[in-house]
FIKETOR-816002 format. One record per residue: residue in three letters; residue number from 1; x negated, y, z of N, C-alpha, C in turn. Coordinates in nm, 3 decimals. Example, Ala and Ser with C-alpha at 12.3 -4.5 7.8 and 13.67 -1.06 7.14 Angstrom:
// FIKETOR-816002
@type=ALA, seq=1, nx=-1.319, ny=-0.569, nz=0.780, cax=-1.230, cay=-0.450, caz=0.780, cx=-1.320, cy=-0.330, cz=0.780
@type=SER, seq=2, nx=-1.285, ny=-0.225, nz=0.708, cax=-1.367, cay=-0.106, caz=0.714, cx=-1.290, cy=0.003, cz=0.787
***
This chain:
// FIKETOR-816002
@type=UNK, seq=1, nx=-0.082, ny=-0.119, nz=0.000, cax=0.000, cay=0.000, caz=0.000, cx=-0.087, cy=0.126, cz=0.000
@type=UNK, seq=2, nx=-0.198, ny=0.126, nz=0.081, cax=-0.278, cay=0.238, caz=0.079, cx=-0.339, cy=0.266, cz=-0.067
@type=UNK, seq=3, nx=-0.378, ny=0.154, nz=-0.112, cax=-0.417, cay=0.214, caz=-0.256, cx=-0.362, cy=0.274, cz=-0.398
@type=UNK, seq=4, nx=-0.162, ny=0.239, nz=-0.358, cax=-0.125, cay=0.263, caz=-0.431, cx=-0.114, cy=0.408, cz=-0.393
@type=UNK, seq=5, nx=-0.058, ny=0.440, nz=-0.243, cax=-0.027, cay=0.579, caz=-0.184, cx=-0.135, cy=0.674, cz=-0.256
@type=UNK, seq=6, nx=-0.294, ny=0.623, nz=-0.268, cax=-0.402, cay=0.693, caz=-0.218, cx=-0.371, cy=0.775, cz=-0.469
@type=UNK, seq=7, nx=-0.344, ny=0.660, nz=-0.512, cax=-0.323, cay=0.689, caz=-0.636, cx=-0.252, cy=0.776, cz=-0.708
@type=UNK, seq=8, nx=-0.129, ny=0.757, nz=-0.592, cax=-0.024, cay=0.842, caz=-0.596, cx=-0.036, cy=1.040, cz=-0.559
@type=UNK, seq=9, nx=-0.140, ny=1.011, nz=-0.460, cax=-0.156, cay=1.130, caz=-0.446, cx=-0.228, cy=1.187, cz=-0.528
@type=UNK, seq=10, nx=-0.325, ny=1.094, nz=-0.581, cax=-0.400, cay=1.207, caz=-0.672, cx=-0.366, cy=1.203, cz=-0.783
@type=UNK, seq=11, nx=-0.297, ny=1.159, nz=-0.860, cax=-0.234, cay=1.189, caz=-0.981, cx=-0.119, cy=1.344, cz=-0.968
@type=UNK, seq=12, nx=-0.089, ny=1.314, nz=-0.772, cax=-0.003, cay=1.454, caz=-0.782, cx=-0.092, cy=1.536, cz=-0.800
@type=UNK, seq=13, nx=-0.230, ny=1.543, nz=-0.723, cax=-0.326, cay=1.647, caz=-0.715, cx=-0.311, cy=1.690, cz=-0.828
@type=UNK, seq=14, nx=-0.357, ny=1.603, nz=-0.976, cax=-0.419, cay=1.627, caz=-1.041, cx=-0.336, cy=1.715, cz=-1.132
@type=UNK, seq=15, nx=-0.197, ny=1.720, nz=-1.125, cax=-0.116, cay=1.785, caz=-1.218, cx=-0.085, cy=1.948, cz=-1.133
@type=UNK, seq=16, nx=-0.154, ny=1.937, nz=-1.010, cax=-0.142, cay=2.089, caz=-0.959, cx=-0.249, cy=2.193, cz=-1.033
@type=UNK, seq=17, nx=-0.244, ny=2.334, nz=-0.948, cax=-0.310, cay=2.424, caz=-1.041, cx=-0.463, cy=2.401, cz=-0.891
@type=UNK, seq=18, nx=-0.454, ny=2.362, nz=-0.796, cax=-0.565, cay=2.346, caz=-0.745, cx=-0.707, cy=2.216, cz=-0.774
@type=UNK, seq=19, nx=-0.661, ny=2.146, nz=-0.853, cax=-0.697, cay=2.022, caz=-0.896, cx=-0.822, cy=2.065, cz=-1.040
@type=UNK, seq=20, nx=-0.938, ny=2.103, nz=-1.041, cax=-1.006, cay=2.149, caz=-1.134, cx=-0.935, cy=2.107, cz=-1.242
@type=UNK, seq=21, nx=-0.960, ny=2.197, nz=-1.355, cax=-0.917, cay=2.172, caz=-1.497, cx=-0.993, cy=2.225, cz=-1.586
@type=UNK, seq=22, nx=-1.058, ny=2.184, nz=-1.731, cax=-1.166, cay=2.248, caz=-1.806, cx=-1.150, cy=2.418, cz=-1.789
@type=UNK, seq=23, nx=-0.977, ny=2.377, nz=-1.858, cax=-0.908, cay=2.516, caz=-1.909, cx=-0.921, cy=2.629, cz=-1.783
@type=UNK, seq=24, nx=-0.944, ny=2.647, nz=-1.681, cax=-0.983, cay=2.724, caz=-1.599, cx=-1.113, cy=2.745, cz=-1.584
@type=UNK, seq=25, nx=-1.241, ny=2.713, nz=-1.678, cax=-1.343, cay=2.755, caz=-1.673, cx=-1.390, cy=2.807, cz=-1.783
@type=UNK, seq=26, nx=-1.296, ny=2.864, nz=-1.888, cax=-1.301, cay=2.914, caz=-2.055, cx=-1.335, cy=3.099, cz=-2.018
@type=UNK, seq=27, nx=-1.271, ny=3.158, nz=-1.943, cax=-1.295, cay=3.341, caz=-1.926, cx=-1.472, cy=3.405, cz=-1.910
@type=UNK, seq=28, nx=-1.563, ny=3.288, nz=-1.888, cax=-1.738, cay=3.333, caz=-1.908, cx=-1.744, cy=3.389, cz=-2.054
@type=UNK, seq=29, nx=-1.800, ny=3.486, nz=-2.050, cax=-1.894, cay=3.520, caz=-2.188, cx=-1.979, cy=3.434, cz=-2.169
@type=UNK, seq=30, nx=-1.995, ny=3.418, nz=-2.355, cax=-2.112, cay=3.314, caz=-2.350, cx=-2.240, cy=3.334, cz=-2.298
@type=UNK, seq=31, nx=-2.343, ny=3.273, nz=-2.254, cax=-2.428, cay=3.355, caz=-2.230, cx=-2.494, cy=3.378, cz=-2.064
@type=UNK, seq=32, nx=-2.380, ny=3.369, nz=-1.993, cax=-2.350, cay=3.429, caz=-1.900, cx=-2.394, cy=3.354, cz=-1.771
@type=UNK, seq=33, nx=-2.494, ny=3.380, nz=-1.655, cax=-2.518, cay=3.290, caz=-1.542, cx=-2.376, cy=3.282, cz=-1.482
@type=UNK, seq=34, nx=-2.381, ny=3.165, nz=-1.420, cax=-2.247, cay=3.149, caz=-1.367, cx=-2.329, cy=3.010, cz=-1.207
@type=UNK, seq=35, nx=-2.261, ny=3.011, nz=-1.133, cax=-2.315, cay=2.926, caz=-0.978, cx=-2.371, cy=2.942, cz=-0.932
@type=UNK, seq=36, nx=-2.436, ny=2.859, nz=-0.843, cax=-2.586, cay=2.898, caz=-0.753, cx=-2.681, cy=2.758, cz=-0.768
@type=UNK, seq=37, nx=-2.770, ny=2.799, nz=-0.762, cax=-2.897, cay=2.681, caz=-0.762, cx=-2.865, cy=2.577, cz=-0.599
@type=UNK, seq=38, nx=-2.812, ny=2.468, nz=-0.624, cax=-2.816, cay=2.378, caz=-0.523, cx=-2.928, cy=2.347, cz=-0.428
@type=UNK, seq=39, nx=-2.936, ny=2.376, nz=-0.258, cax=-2.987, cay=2.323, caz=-0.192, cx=-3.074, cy=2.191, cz=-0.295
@type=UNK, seq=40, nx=-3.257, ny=2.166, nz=-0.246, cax=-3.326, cay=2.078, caz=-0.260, cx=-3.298, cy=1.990, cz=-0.240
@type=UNK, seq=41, nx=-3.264, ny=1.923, nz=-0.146, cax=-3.238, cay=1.802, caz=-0.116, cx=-3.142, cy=1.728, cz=-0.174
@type=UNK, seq=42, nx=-3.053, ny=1.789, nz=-0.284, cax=-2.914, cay=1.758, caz=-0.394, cx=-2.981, cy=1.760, cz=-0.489
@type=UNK, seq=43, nx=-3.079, ny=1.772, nz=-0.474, cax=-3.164, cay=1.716, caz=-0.613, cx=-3.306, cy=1.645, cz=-0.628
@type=UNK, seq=44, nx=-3.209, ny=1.532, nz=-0.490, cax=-3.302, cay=1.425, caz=-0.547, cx=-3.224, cy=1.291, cz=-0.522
@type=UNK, seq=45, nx=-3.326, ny=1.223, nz=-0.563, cax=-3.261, cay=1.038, caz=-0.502, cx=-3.360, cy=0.919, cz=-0.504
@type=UNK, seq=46, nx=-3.311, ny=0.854, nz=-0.405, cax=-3.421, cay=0.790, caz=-0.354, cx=-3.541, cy=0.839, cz=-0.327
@type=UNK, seq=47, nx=-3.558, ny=0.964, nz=-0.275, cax=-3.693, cay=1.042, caz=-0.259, cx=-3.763, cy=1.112, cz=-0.363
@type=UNK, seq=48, nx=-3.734, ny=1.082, nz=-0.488, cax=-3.791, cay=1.169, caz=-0.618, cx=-3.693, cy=1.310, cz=-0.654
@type=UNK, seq=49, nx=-3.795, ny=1.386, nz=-0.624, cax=-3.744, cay=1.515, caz=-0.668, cx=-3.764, cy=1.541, cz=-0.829
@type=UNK, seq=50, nx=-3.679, ny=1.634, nz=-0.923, cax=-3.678, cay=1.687, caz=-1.017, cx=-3.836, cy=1.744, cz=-1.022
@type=UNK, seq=51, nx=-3.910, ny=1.695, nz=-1.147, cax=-4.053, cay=1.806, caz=-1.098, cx=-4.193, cy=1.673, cz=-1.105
@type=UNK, seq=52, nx=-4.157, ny=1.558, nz=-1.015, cax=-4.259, cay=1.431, caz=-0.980, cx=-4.287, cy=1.412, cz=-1.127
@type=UNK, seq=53, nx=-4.426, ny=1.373, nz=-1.113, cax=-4.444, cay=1.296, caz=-1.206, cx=-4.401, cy=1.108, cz=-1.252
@type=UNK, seq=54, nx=-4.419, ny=1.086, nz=-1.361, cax=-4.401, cay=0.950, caz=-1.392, cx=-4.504, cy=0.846, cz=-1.261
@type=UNK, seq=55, nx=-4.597, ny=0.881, nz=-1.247, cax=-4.687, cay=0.781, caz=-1.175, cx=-4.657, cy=0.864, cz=-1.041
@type=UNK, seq=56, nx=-4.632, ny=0.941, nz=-0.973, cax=-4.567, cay=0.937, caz=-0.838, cx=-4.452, cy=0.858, cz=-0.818
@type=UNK, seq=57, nx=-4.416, ny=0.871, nz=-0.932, cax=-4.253, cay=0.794, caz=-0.861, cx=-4.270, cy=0.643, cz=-0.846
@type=UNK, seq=58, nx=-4.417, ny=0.575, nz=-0.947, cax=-4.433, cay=0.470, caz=-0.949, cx=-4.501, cy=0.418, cz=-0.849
@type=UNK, seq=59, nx=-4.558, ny=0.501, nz=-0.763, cax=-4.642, cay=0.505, caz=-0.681, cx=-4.593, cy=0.476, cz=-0.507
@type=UNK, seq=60, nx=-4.444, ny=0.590, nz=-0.565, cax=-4.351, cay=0.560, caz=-0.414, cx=-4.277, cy=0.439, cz=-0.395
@type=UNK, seq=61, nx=-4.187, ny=0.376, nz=-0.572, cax=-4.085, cay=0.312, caz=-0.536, cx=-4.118, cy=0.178, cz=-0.637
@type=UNK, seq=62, nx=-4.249, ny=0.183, nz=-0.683, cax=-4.312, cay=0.052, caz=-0.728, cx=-4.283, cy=0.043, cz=-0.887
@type=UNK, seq=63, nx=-4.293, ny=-0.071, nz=-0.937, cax=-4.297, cay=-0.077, caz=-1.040, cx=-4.132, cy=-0.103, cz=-1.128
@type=UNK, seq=64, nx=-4.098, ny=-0.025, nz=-1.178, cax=-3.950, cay=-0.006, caz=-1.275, cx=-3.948, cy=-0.134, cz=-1.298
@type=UNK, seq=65, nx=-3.812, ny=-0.153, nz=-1.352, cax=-3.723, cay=-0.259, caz=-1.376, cx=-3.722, cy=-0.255, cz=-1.595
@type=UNK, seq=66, nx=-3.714, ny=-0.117, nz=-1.606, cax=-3.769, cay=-0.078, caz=-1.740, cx=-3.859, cy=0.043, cz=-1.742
@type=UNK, seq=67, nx=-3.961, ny=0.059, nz=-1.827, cax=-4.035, cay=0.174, caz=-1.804, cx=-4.081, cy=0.205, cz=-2.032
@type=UNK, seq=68, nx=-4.042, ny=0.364, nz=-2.024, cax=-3.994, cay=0.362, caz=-2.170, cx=-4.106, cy=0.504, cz=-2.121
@type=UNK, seq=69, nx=-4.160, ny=0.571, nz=-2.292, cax=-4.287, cay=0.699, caz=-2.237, cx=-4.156, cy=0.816, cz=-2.210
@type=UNK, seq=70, nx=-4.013, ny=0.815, nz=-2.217, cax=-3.915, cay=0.878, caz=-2.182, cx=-3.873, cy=0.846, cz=-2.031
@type=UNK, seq=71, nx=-3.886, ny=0.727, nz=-1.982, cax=-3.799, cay=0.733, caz=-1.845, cx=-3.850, cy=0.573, cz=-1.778
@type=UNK, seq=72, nx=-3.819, ny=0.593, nz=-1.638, cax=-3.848, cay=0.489, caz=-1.577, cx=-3.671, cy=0.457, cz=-1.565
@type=UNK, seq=73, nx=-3.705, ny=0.323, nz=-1.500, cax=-3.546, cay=0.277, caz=-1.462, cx=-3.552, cy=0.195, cz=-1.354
@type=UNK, seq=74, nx=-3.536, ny=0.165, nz=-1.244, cax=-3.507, cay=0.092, caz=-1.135, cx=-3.339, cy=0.020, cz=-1.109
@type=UNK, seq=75, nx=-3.351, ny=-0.043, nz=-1.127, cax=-3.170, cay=-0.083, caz=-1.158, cx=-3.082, cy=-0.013, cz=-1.202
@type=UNK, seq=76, nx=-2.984, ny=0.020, nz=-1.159, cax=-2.925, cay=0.124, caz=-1.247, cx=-2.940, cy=0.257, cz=-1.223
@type=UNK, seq=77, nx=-3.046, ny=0.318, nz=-1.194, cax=-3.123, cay=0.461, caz=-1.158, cx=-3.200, cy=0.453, cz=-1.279
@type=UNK, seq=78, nx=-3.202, ny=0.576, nz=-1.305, cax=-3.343, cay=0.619, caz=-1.443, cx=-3.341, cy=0.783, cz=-1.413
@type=UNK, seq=79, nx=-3.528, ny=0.736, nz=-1.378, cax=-3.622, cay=0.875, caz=-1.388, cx=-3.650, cy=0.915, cz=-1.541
@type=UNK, seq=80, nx=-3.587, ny=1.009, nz=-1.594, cax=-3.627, cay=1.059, caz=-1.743, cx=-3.660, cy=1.163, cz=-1.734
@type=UNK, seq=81, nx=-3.755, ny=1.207, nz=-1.850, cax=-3.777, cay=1.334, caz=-1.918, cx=-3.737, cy=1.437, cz=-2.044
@type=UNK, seq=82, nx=-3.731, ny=1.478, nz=-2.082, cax=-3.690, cay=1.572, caz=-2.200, cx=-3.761, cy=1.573, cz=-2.295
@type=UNK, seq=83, nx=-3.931, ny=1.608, nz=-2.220, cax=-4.081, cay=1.674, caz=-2.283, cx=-4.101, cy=1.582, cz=-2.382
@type=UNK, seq=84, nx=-4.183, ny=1.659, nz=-2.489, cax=-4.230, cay=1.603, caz=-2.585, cx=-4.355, cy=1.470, cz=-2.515
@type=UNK, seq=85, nx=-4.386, ny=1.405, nz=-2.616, cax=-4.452, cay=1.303, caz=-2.641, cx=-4.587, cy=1.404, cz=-2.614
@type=UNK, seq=86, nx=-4.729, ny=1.312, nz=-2.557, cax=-4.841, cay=1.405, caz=-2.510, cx=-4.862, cy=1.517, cz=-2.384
@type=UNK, seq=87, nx=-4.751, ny=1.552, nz=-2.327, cax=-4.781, cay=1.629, caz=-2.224, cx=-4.742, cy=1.508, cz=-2.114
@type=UNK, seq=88, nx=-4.821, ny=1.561, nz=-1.973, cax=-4.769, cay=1.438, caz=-1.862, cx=-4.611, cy=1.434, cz=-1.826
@type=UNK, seq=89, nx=-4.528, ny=1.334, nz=-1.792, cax=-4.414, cay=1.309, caz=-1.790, cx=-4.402, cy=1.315, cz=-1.672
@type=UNK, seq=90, nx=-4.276, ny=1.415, nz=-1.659, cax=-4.255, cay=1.462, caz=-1.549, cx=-4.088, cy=1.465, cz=-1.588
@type=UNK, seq=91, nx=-4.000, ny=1.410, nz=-1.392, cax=-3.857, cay=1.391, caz=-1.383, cx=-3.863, cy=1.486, cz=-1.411
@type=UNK, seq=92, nx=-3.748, ny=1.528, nz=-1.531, cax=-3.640, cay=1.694, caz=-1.542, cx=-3.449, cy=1.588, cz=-1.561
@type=UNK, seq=93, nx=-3.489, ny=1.478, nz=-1.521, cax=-3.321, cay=1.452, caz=-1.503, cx=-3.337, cy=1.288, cz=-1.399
@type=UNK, seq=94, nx=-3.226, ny=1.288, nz=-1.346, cax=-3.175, cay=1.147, caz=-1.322, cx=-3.072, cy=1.165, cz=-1.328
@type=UNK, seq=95, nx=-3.036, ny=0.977, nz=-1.337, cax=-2.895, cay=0.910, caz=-1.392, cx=-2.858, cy=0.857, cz=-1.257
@type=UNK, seq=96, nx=-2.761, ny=0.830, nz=-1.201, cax=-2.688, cay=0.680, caz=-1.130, cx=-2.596, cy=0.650, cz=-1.204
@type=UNK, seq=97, nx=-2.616, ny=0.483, nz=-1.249, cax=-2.552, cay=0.435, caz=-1.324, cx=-2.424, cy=0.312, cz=-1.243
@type=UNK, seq=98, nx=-2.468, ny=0.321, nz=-1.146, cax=-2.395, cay=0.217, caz=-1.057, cx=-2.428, cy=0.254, cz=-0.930
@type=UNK, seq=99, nx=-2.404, ny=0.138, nz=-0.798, cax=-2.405, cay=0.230, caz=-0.648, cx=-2.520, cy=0.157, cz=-0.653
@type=UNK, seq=100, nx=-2.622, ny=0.188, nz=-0.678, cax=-2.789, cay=0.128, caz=-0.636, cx=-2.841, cy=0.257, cz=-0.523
@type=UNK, seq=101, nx=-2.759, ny=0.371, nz=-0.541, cax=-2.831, cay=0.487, caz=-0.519, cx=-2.691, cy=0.604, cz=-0.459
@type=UNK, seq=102, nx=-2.720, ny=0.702, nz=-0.408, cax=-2.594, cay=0.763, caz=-0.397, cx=-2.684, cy=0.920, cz=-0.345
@type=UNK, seq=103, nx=-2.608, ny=1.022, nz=-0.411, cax=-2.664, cay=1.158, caz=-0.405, cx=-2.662, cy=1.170, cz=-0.238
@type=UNK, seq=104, nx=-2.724, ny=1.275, nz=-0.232, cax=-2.780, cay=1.361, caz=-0.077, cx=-2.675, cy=1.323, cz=-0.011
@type=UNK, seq=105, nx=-2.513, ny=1.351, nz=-0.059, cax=-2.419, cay=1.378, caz=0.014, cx=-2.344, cy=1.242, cz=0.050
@type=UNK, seq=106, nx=-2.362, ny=1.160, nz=-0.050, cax=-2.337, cay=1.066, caz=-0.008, cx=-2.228, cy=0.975, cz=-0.100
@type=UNK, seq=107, nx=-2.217, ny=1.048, nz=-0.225, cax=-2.140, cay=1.006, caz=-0.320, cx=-2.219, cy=0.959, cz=-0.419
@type=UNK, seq=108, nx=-2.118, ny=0.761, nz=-0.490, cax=-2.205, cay=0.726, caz=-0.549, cx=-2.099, cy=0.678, cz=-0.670
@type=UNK, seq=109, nx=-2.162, ny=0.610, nz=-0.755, cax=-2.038, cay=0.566, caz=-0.862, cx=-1.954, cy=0.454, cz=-0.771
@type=UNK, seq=110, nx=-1.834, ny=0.491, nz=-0.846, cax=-1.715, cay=0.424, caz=-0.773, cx=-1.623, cy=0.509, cz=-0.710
@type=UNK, seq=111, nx=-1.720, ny=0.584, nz=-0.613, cax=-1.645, cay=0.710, caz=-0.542, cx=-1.515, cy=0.755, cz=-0.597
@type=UNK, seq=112, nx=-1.401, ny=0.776, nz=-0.532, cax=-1.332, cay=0.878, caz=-0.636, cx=-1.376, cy=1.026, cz=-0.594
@type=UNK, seq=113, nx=-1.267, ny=1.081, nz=-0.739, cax=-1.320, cay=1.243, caz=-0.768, cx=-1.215, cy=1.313, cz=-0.672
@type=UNK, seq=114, nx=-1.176, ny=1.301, nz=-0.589, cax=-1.121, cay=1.333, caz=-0.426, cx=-1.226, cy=1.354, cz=-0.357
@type=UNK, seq=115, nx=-1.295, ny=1.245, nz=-0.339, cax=-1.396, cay=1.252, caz=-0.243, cx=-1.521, cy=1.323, cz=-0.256
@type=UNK, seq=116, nx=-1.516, ny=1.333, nz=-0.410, cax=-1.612, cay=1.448, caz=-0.444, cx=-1.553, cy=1.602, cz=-0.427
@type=UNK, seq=117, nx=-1.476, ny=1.622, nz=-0.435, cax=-1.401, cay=1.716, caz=-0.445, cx=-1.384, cy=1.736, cz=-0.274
@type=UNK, seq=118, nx=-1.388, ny=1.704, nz=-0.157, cax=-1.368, cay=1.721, caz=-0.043, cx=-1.540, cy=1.728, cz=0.011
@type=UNK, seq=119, nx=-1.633, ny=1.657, nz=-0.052, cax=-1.741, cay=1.674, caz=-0.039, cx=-1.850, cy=1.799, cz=-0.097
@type=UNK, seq=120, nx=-1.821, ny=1.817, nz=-0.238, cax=-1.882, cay=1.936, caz=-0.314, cx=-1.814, cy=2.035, cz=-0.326
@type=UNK, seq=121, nx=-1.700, ny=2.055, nz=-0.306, cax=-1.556, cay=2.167, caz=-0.311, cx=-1.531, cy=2.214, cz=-0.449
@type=UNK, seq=122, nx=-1.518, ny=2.277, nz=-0.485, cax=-1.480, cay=2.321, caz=-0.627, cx=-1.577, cy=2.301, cz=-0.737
@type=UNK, seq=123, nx=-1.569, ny=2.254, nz=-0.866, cax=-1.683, cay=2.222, caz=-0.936, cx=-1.718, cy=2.401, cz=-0.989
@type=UNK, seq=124, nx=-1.883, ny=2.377, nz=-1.013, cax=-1.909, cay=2.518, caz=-1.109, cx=-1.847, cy=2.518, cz=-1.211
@type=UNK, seq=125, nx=-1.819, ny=2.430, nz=-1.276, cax=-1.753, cay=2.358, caz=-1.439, cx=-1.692, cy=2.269, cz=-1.478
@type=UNK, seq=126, nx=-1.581, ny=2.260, nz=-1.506, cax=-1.543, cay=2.143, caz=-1.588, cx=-1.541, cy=2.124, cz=-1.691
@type=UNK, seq=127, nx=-1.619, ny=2.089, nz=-1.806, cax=-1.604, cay=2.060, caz=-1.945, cx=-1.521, cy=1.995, cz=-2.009
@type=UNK, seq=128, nx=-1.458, ny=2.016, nz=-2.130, cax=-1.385, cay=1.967, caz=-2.188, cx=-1.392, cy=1.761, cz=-2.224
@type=UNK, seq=129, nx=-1.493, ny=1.761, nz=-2.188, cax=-1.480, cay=1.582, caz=-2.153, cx=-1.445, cy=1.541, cz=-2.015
@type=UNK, seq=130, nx=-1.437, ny=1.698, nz=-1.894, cax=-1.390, cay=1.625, caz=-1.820, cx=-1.468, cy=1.575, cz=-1.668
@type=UNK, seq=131, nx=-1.605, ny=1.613, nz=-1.764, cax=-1.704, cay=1.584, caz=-1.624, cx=-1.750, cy=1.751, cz=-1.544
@type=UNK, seq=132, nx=-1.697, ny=1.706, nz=-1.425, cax=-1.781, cay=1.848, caz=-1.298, cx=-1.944, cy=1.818, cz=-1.288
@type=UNK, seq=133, nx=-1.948, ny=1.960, nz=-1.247, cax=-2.067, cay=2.034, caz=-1.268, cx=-2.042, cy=2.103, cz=-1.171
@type=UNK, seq=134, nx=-2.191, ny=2.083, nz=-1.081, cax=-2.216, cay=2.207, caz=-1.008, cx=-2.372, cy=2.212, cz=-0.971
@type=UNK, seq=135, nx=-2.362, ny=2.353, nz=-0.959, cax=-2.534, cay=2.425, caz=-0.997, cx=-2.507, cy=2.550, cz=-1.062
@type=UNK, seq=136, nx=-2.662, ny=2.608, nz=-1.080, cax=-2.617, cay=2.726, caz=-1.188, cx=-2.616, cy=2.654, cz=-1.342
@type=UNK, seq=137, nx=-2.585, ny=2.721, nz=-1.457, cax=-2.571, cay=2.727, caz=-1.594, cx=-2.578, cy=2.833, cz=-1.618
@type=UNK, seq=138, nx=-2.608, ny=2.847, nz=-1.766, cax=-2.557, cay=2.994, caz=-1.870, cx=-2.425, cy=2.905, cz=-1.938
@type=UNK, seq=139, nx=-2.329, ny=2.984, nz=-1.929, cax=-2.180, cay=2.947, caz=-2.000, cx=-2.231, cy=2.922, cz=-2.127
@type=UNK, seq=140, nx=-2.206, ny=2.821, nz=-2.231, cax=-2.178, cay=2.761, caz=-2.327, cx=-2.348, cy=2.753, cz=-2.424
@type=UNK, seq=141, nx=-2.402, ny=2.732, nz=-2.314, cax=-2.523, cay=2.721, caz=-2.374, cx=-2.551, cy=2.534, cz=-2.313
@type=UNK, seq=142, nx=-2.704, ny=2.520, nz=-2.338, cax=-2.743, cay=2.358, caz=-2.247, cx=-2.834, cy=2.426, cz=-2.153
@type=UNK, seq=143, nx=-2.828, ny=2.515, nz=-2.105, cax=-2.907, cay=2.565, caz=-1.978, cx=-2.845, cy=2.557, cz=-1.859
@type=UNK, seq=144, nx=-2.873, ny=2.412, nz=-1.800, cax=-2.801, cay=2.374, caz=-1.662, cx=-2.883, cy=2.307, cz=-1.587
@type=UNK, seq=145, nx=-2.893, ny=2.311, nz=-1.434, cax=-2.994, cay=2.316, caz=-1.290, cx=-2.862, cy=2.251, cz=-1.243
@type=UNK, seq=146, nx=-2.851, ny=2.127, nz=-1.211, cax=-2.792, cay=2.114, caz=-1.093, cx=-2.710, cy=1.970, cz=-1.127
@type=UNK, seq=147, nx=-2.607, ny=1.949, nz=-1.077, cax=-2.548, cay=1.782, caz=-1.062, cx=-2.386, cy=1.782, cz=-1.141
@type=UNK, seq=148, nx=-2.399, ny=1.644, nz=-1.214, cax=-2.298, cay=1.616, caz=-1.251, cx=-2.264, cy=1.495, cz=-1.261
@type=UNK, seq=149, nx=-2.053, ny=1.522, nz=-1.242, cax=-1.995, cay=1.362, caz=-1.224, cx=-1.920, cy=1.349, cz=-1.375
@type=UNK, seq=150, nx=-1.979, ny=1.231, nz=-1.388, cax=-1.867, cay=1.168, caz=-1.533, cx=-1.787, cy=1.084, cz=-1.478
@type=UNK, seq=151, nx=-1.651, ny=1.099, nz=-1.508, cax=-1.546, cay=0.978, caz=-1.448, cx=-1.462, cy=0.937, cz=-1.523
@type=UNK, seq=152, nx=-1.383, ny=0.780, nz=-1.495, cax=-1.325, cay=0.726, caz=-1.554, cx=-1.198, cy=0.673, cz=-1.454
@type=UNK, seq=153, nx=-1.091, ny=0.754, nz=-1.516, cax=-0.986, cay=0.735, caz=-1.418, cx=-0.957, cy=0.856, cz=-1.322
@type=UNK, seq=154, nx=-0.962, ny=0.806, nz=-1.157, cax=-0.994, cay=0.899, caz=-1.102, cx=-1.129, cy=0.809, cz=-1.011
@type=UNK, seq=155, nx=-1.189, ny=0.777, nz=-1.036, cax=-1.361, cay=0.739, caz=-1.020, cx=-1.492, cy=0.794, cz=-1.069
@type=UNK, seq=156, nx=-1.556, ny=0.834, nz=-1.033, cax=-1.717, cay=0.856, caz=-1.069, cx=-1.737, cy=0.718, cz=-1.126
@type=UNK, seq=157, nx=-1.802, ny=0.791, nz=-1.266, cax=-1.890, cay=0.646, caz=-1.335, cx=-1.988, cy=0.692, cz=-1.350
@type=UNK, seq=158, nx=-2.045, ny=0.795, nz=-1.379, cax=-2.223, cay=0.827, caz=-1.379, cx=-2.238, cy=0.950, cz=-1.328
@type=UNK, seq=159, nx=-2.337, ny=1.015, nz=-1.232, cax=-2.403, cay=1.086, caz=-1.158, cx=-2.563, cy=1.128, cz=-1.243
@type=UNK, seq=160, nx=-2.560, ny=1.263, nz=-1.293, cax=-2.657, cay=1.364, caz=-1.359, cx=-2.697, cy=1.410, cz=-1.270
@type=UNK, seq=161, nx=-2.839, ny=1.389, nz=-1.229, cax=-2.930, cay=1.531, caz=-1.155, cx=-3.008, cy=1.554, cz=-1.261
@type=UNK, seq=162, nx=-3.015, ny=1.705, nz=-1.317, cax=-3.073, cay=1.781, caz=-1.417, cx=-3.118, cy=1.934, cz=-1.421
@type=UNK, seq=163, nx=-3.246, ny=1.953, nz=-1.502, cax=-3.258, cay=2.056, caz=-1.505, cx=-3.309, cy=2.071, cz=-1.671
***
């Protein structure tokens, strides 16, 4: 019964005007800073901060499960980079791909987007696919610092720490 109740409510949530919606984050000029840079410690996991290099992280949490000159992977966690090929590889993102791992706060995939939402409070963004964002950005550019949930349903299915 609780899970149907718990379903029930958030489908009401979700049709209210308090319930994030893309369409309430369209009034930015493009261009435009919009959030705040998240507390350090929300941007990391399992101890790797945004910034480590490839061989620190290998150094702290051993040897990957896959290791690509783009990204390490430890079960369903992956340390990646952006940078070109030739400079040292250094985290500028992680993934959680499953609950191997769960952000600062304590949310991991599976979670629902309630509990994120009672935990992170209002997203900086919602994009038109749907996934929250919070951190700073420039509106409608790819210049974004900070964390994001992709969900399916009303569940977290993948967790972005990025810069």
């Amino acid at each position: 019964m609780s899970k149907t109740w718990d379903r029930l409510e958030t489908n009401a949530a979700k049709q209210s005007y308090d319930w994030p919606k893309a369409e309430q984050y369209t009034h930015y000029a493009g261009g435009q800073l919009v959030g705040a840079n998240l507390p350090d410690e929300d941007m990391m996991v399992l101890g790797v901060s945004l910034g480590n290099t490839f061989d620190s992280v290998k150094a702290s949490l051993g040897q990957p499960t896959k290791e690509t000159s783009r990204g390490l992977t430890y079960g369903g966690v992956t340390f990646g980079s952006f940078k070109m090929d030739g400079v040292e590889s250094v985290v500028t993102y992680m993934m959680i791909e499953n609950r191997d791992a769960t952000t600062h706060r304590g949310i991991a995939v599976g979670d629902s987007m309630r509990k994120v939402l009672n935990v992170y409070g209002r997203p900086d963004l919602v994009d038109s696919n749907n996934r929250w964002f919070y951190g700073k950005y420039r509106y409608r550019t790819d210049m974004m610092h900070g964390i994001q949930f992709e969900q399916k349903g009303d569940k977290v299915s993948k967790i972005m720490i990025y810069r």
